[in-house]
N, C-alpha and C positions, 0 to 999 in steps of 0.2 A: 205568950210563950214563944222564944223563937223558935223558926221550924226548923232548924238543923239539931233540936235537942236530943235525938233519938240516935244520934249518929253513932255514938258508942255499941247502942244496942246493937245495932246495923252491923257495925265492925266485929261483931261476935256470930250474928244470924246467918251473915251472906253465905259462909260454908256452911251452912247445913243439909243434909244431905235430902232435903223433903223439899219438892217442889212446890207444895204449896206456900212454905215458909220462904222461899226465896223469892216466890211469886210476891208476896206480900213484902221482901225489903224491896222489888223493884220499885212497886207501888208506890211507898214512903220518898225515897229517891227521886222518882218522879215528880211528887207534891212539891220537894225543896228545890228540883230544876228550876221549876216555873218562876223563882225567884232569884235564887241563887247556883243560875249554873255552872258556872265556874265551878265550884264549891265540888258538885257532885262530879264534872270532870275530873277534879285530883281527886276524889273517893275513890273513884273506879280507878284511874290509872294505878294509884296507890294497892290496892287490891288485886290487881295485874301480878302486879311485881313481891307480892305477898308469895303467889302459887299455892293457898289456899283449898281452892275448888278447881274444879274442870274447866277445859277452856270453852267446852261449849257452854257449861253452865253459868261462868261469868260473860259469855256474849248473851247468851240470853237476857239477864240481867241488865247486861249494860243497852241494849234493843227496848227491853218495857221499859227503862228507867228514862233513857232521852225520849219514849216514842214522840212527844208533841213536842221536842227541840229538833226531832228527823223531820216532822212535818213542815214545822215552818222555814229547814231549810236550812236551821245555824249549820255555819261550817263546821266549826269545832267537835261535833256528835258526829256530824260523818267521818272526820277522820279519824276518830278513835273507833267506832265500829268498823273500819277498814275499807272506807269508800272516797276514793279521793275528790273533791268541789270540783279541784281545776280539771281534772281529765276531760282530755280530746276525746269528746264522743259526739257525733253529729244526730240530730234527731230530725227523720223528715217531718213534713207537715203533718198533722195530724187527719187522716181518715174517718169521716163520719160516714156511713149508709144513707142517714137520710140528715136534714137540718130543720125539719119541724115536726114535734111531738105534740102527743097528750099526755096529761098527768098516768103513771100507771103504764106507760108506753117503757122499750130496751132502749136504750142508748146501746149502742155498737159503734167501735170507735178503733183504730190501727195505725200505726206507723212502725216506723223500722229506723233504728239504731246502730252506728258503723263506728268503731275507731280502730286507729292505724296499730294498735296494739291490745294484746289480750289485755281488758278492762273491765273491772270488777264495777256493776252497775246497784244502784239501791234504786227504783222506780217507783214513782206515786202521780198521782192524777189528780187536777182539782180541779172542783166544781165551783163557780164566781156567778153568784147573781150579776149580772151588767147593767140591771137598770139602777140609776142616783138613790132612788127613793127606797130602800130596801133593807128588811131584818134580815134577810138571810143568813147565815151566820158561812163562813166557805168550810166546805165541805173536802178535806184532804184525805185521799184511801192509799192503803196499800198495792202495787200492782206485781212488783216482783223485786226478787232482790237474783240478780245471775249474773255471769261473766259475758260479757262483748267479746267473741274473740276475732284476730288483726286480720280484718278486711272480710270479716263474714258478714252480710249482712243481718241482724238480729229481728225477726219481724213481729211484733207484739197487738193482740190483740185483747178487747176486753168489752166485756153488757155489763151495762150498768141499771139500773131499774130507776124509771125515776119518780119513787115516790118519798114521802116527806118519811124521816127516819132522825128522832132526836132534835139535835138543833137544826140542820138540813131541811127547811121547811121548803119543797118546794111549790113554786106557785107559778100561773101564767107570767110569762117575761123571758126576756131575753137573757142567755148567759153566755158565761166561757168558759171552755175546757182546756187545760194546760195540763203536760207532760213533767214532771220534776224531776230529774235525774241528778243522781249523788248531790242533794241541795239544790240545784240553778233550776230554774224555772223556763221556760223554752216556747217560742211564739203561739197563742192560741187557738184553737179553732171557736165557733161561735153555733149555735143553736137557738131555739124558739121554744116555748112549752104555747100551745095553747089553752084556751078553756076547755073543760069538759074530760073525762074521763074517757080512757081508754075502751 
């Protein structure tokens, strides 16, 4: 069955006025991303321009529905959520406390964020096994969604915990930690897990 066959229903649900129900067309929407994004960008735009529902309840909606096309970065999902790829926004190196852990140990981790004009930011963090040999699966979170504004500097920090959660298995080895702003991916910092629990 194709997965877009629901789309109709969809086209009837997304106004409704029950969070749960709209929780659930983001959900569906999101299944058909995974293949056919496109697809779900002219849903939503289409839906836009309908005026339908609220506008925060279709940003909601259109947020669950791309979350794993926000993760990996597509451009196309950030600029319809309203965060532009190409903005000038500078991110310094990445701030760690310390570079070698145990399982069970905080990551703490800081940098700060400048551009030359008020700039609307979507912020995510990933976590990258670095060793060749490895299932890790990468681990992408949410860190903030806020405005940069022109010439302040923006200083962001975040703990992270590092135990296994999901696919995220974490294990002794080496990794990377990258900054993702509005999509672009931004120079690493690098850490250690050793053996043994916290």
């Amino acid at each position: 069955m194709p997965v877009d066959t629901a789309l109709p229903l969809l086209d009837t649900l997304y106004a409704d006025s029950s969070r749960f129900v709209t929780a659930s067309v983001a959900n569906h929407l999101r299944d058909i991303a995974r293949t056919l994004p496109d697809l779900v960008l002219a849903v939503l735009t289409r839906w836009r321009a309908e005026g339908r529902t609220t506008d925060a309840e279709l940003a909601f909606i259109t947020r669950e529905a791309l979350k794993t096309r926000l993760k990996s970065g597509w451009a196309p999902s950030y600029t319809l959520t309203g965060y532009d790829p190409q903005a000038t926004v500078s991110v310094s190196p990445l701030r760690l406390t310390q570079t070698e852990y145990r399982l069970g140990d905080s990551l703490t981790f800081e940098a700060d964020l400048t551009a030359p004009t008020d700039t609307p930011v979507h912020v995510m963090y990933v976590l990258t096994r670095g060793d060749p040999a490895t299932t890790l699966a990468e681990k992408v979170a949410h860190l903030t969604r806020t405005t940069v504004r022109a010439g302040v500097p923006m200083n962001l920090t975040k703990t992270h915990r590092l135990m296994s959660a999901g696919t995220a298995a974490f294990a002794p080895g080496t990794y990377r930690l990258t900054l993702q702003v509005n999509g672009r991916r931004h120079p690493p910092a690098r850490f250690r897990i050793r053996s043994g629990q916290a």
